[in-house]
C-alpha positions as CSV (number, residue, x, y, z in Angstrom):
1,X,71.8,114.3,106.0
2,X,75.2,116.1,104.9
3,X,77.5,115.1,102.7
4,X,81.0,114.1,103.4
5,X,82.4,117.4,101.5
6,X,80.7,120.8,101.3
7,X,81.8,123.4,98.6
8,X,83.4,125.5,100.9
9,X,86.0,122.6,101.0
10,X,86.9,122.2,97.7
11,X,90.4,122.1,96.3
12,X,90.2,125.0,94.2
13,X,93.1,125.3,93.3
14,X,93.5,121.4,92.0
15,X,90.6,122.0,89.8
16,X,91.8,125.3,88.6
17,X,94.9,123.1,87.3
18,X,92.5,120.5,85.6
19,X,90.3,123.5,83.9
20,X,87.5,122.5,85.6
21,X,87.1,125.4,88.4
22,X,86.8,129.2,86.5
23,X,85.5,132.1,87.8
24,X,83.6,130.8,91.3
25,X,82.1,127.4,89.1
26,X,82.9,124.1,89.1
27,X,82.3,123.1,85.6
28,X,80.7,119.8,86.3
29,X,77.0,118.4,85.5
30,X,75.0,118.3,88.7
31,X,75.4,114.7,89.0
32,X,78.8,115.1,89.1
33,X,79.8,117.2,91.5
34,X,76.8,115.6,93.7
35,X,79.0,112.6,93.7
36,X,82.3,113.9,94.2
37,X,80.6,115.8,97.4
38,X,79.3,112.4,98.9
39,X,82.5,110.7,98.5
40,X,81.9,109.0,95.8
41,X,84.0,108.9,92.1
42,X,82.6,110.9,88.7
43,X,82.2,109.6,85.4
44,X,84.7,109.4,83.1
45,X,85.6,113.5,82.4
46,X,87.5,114.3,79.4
47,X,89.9,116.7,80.9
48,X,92.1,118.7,78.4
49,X,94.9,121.2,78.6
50,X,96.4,120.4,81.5
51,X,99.4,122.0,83.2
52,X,100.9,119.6,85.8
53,X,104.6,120.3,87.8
54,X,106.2,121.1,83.9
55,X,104.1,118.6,82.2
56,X,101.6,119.4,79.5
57,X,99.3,117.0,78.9
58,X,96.8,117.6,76.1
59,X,93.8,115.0,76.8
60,X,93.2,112.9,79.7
61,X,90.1,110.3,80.1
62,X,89.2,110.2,84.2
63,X,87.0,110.1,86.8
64,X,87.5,112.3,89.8
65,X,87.2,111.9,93.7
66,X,87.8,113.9,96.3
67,X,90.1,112.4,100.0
68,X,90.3,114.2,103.2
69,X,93.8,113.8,104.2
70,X,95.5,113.4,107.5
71,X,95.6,117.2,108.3
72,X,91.4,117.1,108.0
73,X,92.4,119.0,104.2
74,X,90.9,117.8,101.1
75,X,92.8,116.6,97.8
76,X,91.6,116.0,94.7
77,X,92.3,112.2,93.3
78,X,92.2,111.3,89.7
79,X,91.7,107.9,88.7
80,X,92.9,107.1,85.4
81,X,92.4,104.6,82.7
82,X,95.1,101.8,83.6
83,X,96.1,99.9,80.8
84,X,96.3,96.8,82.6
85,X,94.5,96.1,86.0
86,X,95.6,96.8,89.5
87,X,96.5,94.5,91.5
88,X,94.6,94.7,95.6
89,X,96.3,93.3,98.3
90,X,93.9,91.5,100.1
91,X,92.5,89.7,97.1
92,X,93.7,86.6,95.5
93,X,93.7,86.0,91.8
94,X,91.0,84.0,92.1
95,X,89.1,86.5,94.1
96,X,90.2,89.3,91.2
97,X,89.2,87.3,88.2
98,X,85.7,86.9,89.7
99,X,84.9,90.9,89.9
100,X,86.8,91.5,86.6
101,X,84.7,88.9,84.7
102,X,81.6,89.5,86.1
103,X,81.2,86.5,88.5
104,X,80.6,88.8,91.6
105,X,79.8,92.2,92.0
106,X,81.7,92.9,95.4
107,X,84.0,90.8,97.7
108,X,83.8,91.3,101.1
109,X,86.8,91.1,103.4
110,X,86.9,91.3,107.3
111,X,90.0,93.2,108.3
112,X,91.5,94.0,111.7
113,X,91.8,97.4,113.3
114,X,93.9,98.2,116.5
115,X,92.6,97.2,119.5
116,X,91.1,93.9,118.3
117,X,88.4,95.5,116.1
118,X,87.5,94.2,112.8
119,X,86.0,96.4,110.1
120,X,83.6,94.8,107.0
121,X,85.3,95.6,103.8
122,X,83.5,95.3,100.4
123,X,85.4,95.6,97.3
124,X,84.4,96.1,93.6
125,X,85.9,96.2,90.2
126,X,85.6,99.3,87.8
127,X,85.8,98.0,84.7
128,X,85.9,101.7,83.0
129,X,89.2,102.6,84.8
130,X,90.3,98.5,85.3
131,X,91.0,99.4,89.1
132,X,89.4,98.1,92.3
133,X,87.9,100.2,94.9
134,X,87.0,99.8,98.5
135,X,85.1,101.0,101.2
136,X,83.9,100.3,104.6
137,X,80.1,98.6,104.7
138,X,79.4,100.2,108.1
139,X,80.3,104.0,106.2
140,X,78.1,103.6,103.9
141,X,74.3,105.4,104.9
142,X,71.2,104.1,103.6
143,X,67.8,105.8,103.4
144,X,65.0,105.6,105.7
145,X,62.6,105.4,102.5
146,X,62.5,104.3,98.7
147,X,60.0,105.4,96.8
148,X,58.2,106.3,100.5
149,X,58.5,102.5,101.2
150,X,60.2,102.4,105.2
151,X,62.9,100.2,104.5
152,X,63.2,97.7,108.3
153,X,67.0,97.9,109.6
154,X,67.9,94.5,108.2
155,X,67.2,96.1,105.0
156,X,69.4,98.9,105.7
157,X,72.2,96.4,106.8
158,X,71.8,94.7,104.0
159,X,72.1,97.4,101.4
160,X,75.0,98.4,103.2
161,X,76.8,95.2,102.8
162,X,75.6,95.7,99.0
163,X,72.6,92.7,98.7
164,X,70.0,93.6,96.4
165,X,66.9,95.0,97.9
166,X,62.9,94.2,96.2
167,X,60.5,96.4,97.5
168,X,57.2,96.2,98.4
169,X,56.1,97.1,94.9
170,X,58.9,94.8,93.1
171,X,61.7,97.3,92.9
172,X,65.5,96.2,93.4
173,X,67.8,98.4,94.1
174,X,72.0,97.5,95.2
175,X,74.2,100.0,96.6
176,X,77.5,100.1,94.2
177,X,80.7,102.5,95.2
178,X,81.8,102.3,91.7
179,X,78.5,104.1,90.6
180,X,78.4,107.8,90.9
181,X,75.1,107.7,91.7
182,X,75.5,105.1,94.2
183,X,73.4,102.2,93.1
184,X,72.0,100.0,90.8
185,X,68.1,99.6,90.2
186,X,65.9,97.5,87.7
187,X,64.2,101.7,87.6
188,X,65.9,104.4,86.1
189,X,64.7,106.8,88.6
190,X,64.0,106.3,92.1
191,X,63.2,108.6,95.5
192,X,65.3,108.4,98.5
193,X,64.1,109.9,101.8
194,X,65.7,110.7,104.7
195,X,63.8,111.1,108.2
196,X,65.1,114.2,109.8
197,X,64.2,115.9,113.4
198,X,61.1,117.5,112.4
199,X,60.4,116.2,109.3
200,X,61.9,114.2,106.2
201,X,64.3,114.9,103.1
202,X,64.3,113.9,99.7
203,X,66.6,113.2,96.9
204,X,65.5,112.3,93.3
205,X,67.6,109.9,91.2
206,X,67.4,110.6,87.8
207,X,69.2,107.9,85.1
208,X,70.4,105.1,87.8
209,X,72.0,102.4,85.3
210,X,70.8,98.7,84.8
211,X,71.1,96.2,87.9
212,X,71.9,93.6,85.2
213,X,73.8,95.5,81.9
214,X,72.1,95.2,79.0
215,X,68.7,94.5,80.4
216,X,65.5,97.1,80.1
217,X,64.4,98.9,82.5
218,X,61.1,98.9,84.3
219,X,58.5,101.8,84.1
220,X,59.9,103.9,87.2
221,X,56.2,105.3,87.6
222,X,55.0,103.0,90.4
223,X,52.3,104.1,92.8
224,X,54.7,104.1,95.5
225,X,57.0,106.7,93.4
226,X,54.2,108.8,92.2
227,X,52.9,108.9,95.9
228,X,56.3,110.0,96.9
229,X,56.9,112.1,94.2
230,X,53.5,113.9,95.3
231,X,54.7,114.3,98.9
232,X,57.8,115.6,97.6
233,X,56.5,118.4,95.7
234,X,54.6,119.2,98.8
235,X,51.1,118.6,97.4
236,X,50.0,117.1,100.7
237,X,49.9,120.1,103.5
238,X,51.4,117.9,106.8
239,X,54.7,118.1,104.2
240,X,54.2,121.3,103.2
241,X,56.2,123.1,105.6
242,X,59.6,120.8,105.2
243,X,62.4,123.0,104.4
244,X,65.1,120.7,103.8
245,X,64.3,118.9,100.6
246,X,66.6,117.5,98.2
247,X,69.7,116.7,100.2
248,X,72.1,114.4,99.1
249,X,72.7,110.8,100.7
250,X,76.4,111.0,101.8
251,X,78.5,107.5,101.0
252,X,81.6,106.1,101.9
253,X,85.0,107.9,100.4
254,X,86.4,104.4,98.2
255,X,90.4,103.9,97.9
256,X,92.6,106.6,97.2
257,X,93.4,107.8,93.5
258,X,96.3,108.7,92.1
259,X,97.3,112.1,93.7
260,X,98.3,113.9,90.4
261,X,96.9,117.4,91.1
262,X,98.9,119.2,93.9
């Protein structure tokens, strides 16, 4: 599967501006700029020495994201750490409190499109940046496979609409735009697999954080992840031959940033 953005696309000149981009590089970690590829937002990036329409701005704590505008281009957002929390329009304070507390970890809201359509909306809280984000449950793509477990297509659907999934071998696992990974797990690393014309993909999460904070971890090492591990090293010769390991699960692009770099 592709993701939403491919290098080629990148807004070089934005990141030149936030002294991320030099000399052909994007100066991310892996992770990062796997995220801001699939749609989804970094970390928190320390980004220093910028030079902005006249401004000079020494140090500034944000996470990145990248928005393909009207004209099929691609911006650069940056989200930045509000003071206070914004507001969203199609929750109530009610509705707010519970994400920003804790109480719920996405509210779901059914809006309507032209035509008579409606459209699933989830929303989530980032507590880092004290903003809300949202995205559209049917974008969001989940994998064929965890951990080489087939997931059924009510599982799918429901880690779309963000319920936690347990696996055959007692994994959960939640799909969270707010995480630049993607998801939460009770495992801090998991294997995704995508089934492809010809053959299947992989993608190896390394360091997924906590479905519940503050809780341990499991041991990751199942027998189902060491199995799939195995086939994804291509120790077993029907996978041997696969040339398109690795790729990246694309998710949804959340709500548009703050549009500082131009």
């Amino acid at each position: 599967m592709k993701t939403l953005f491919i290098t080629g696309e990148l807004p070089v000149s934005q990141l030149e501006k936030l002294g991320i981009y030099h000399g052909g590089q994007l100066l991310l970690d892996p992770h990062n700029i796997r995220a801001l590829l699939s749609g989804r937002r970094t970390e928190l990036i320390s980004l220093r020495g910028i030079h902005w329409e006249g401004f000079n701005i020494e140090r500034l704590d944000a996470k990145l994201s990248l928005f393909r505008n009207d004209l099929n281009e691609v911006e650069l957002l940056v989200h930045p750490i509000y003071k206070e929390t914004r507001e969203h329009p199609l929750l109530s304070e009610g509705e707010m409190s519970r994400l920003i507390h804790g109480e719920s970890d996405f509210i779901g809201k059914s809006v309507q499109k032209e035509e008579g359509r409606s459209s699933m909306l989830n929303i989530e809280y980032d507590p880092e940046t004290k903003e809300f984000i949202t995205y559209d449950v049917s974008a969001v793509q989940a994998p064929d496979l965890v951990n080489g477990m087939l997931l059924s297509q009510e599982e799918k659907s429901a880690f779309k609409r963000g319920e936690v999934l347990t696996l055959g071998d007692g994994t959960r696992l939640q799909h969270r735009a707010s995480e630049p990974l993607g998801m939460l797990s009770d495992r801090k690393a998991l294997i995704l697999s995508v089934l492809l014309d010809g053959g299947i993909s992989y993608l190896l999460l390394r360091g997924i954080k906590s479905l519940n904070q503050g809780s341990a971890q499991l041991d990751f090492t199942t027998a189902s992840f060491n199995k799939a591990y195995q086939e994804m090293e291509g120790q077993r010769p029907e996978l041997s031959k696969i040339p398109s390991m690795g790729k990246t699960l694309s998710m949804p692009q959340e709500d548009r940033g703050r549009g500082l770099v131009r």
